[in-house]
C-alpha positions as CSV (number, residue, x, y, z in Angstrom):
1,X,37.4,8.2,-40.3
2,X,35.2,5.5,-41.3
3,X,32.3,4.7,-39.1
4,X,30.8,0.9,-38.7
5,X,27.0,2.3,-38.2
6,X,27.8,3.3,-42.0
7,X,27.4,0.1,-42.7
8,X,23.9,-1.4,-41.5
9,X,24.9,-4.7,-43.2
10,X,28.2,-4.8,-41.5
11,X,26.3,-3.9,-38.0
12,X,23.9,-6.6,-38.4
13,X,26.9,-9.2,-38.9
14,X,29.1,-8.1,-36.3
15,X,26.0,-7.6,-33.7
16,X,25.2,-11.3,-34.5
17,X,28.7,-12.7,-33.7
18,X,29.5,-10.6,-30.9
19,X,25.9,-11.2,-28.9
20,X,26.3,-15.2,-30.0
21,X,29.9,-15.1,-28.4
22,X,28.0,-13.2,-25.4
23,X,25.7,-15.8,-25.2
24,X,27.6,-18.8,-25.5
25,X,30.2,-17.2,-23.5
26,X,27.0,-16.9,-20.4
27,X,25.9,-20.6,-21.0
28,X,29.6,-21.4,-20.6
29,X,29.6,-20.1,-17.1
30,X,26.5,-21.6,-16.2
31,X,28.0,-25.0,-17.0
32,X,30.8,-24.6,-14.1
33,X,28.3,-22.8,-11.9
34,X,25.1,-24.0,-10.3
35,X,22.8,-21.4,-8.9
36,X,20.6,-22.1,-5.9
37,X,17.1,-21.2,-6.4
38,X,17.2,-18.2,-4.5
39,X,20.0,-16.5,-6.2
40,X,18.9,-17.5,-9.5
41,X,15.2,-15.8,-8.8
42,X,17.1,-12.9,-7.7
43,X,19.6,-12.9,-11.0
44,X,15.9,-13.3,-13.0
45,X,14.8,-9.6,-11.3
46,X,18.7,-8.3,-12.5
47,X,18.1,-9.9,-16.4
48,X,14.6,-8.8,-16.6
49,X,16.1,-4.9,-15.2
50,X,18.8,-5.2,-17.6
51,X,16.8,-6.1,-20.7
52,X,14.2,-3.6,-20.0
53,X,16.9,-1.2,-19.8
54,X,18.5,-2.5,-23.0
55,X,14.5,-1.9,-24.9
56,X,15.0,1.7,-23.7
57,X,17.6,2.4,-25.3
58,X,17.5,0.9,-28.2
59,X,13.8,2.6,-28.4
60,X,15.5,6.0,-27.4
61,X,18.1,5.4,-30.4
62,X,15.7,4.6,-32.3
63,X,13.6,8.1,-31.7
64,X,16.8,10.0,-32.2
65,X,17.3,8.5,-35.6
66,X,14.1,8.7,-37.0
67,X,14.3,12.6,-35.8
68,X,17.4,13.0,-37.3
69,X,16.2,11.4,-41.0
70,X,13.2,13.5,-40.5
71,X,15.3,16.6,-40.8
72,X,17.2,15.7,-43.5
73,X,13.7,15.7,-45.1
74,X,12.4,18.4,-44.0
75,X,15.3,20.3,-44.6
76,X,16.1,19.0,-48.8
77,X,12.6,20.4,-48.9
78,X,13.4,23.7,-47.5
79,X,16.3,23.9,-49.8
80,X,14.1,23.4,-53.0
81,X,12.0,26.0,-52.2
82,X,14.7,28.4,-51.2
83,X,16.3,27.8,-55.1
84,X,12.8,27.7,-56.8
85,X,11.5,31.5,-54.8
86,X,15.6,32.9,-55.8
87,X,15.1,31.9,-59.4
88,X,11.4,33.3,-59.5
89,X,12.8,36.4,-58.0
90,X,15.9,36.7,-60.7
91,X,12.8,38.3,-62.6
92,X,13.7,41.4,-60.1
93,X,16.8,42.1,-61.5
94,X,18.0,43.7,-65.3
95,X,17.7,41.3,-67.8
96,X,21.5,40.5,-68.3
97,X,22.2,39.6,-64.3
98,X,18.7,38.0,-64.1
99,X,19.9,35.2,-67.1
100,X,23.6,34.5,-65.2
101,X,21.7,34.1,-61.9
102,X,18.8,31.6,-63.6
103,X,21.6,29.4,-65.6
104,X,23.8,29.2,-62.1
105,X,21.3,28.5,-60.2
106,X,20.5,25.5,-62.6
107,X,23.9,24.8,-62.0
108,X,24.2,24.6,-58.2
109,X,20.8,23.1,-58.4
110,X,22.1,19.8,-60.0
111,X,24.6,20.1,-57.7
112,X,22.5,19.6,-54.7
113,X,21.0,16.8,-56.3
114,X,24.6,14.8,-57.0
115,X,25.0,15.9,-53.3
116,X,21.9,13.7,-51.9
117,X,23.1,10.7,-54.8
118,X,26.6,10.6,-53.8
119,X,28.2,7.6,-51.8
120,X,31.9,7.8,-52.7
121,X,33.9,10.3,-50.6
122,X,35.9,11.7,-53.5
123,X,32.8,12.1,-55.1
124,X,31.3,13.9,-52.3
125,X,34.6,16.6,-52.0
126,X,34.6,17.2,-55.6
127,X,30.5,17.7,-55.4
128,X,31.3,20.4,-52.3
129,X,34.4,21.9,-54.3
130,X,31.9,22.9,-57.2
131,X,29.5,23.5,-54.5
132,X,31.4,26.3,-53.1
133,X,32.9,28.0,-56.1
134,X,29.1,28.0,-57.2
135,X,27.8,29.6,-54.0
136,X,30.7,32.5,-54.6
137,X,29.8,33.0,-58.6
138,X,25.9,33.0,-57.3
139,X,26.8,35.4,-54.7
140,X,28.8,37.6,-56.7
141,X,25.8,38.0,-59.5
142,X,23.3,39.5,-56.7
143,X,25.7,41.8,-55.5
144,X,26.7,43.5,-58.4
145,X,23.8,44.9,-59.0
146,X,22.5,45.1,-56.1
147,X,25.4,47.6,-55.3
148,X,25.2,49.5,-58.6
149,X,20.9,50.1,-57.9
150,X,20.3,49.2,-54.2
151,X,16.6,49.0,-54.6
152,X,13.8,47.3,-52.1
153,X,13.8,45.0,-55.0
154,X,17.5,43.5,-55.7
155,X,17.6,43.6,-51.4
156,X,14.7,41.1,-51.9
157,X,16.9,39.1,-54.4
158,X,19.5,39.4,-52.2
159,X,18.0,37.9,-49.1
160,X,16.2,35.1,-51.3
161,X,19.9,34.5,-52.4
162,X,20.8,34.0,-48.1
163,X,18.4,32.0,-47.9
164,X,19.5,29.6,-50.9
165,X,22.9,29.7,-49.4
166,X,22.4,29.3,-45.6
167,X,19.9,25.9,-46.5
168,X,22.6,24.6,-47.9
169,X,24.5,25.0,-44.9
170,X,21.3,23.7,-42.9
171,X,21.5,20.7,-44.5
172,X,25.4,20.0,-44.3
173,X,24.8,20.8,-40.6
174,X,22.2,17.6,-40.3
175,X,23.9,15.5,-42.0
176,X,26.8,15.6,-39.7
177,X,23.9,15.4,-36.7
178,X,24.4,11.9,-35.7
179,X,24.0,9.7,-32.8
180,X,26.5,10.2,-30.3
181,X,29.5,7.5,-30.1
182,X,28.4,7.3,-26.1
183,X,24.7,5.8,-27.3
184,X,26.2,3.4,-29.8
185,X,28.9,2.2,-27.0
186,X,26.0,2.1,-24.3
187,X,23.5,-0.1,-26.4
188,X,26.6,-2.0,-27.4
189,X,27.8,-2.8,-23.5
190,X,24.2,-3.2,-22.4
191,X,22.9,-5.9,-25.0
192,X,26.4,-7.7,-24.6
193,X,25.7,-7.9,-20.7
194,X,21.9,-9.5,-21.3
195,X,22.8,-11.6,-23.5
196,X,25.8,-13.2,-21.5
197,X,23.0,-13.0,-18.6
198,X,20.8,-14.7,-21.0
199,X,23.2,-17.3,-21.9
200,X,23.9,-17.9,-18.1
201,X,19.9,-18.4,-17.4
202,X,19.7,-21.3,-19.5
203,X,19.1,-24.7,-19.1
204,X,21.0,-27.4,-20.8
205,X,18.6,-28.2,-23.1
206,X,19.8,-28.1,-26.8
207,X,16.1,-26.7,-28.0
208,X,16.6,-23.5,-25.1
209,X,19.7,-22.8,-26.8
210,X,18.6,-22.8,-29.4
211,X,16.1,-20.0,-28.6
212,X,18.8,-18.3,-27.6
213,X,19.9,-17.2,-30.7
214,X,16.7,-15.4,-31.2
215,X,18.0,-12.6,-28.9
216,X,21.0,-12.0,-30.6
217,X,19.1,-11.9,-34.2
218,X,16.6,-9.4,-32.5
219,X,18.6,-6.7,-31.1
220,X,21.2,-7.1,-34.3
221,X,18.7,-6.4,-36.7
222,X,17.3,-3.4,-33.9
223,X,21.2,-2.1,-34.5
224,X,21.3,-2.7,-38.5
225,X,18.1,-0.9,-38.2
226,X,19.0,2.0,-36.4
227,X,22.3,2.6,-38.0
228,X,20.3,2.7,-41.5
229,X,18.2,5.1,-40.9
230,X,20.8,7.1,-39.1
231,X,23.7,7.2,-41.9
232,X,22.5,9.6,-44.7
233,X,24.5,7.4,-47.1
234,X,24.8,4.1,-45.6
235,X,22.4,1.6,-46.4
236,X,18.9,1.7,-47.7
237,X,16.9,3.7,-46.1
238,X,17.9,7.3,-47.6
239,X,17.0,11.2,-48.0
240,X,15.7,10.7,-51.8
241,X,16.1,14.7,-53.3
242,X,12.7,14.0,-54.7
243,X,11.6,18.2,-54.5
244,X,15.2,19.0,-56.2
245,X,14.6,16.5,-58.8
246,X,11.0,18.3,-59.3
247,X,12.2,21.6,-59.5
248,X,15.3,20.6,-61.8
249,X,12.4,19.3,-64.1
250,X,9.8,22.3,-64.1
251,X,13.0,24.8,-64.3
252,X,14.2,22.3,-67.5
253,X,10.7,22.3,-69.1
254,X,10.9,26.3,-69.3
């Protein structure tokens, strides 16, 4: 299902029109309605309420998807060194099962890296396909012999090979950590609703209208913003495998 907030361009555009429409629509409203001076200090406290609420929410958005791009770093560096401690500890095992583990390991580790690289979703299912039949092949080497000389050793090759496999699973897990729906509908309602407010405040004057469109320009590029850092493949700002890369390059350089 595709998601808009995939798109930070296509966020900042549609945030523009929609909030302009919003405005316009409020200065519309205002021309067939005159407010006394009363009401229209009271409507000031309700579009100063709303637009501090519409700050908070954008700034609690915000929090949530730096947090969430945060772990998607923290976590691509968790999964380098799980791969780089697995093959040091191949060293554990007899010569023969120690090879097949170090070559598939260099095998799932580019992998990983097409993983973080990938945009296109057919892409992305053929890089998990490979991703799992990898895993099972990776699996399979530590348990052979571990089952045919279950020594402290192979159990620690063993559990460094849980761990390679369970970050991997830690990182599928926050990438699919988004923002909920409910935020993105909730900002969306909110800065519609100030900037129709907005748009009903004005005067008549072309030059306030015309500082009306900073509002929408502000809280689109707030949206573009958010939705960048939140998709881990949309737009610019993105979870570079830059540890992976490393440790494909010192295991290549062996």
């Amino acid at each position: 299902m595709i998601r808009l907030n995939d798109y930070p361009f296509a966020v900042l555009l549609t945030a523009l029109v929609v909030l302009w429409l919003a405005v316009w629509t409020g200065s519309r409203l205002r021309s067939r309605k005159v407010l006394e001076d009363d009401l229209r200090e009271d409507f000031g406290v309700v579009l100063a309420a709303v637009m501090t609420l519409l700050g908070l929410i954008i700034g609690f958005s915000f929090s949530m998807a730096i947090s969430r791009y945060d772990d998607r770093k923290t976590l691509e560096e968790a999964e380098a060194n799980a791969i780089g401690t697995e093959y040091l500890r191949a060293d554990l095992l007899p010569t023969a099962d120690a090879a097949a583990v170090r070559a598939l390991l260099v095998r799932y580790l580019d992998q990983r890296i097409a993983f973080y690289a990938a945009r296109d979703k057919k892409e992305l299912q053929m890089i998990d396909a490979e991703t799992a039949g990898l895993q099972a092949d990776l699996w399979s080497a530590v348990r052979t012999p571990a089952l045919a000389q279950p020594t402290p050793l192979t159990a620690l090759v063993v559990s460094g090979m849980n761990d390679v496999l369970n970050s991997q699973g830690y990182t599928q897990a926050a990438w699919w950590n988004r923002i909920p729906r409910a935020a993105w509908v909730l900002m969306t309602v909110v800065a519609i609703a100030a900037n129709v407010m907005l748009g009903f405040m004005a005067k008549r004057a072309e030059s306030e209208r015309t500082l009306l469109l900073v509002m929408p320009l502000l809280v689109g590029v707030a949206l573009a913003l958010i939705a960048d850092i939140e998709s881990p493949r949309g737009g610019v700002i993105r979870v570079q495998p830059q540890n992976l890369i490393a440790l494909a390059e010192s295991l290549k350089a062996r």
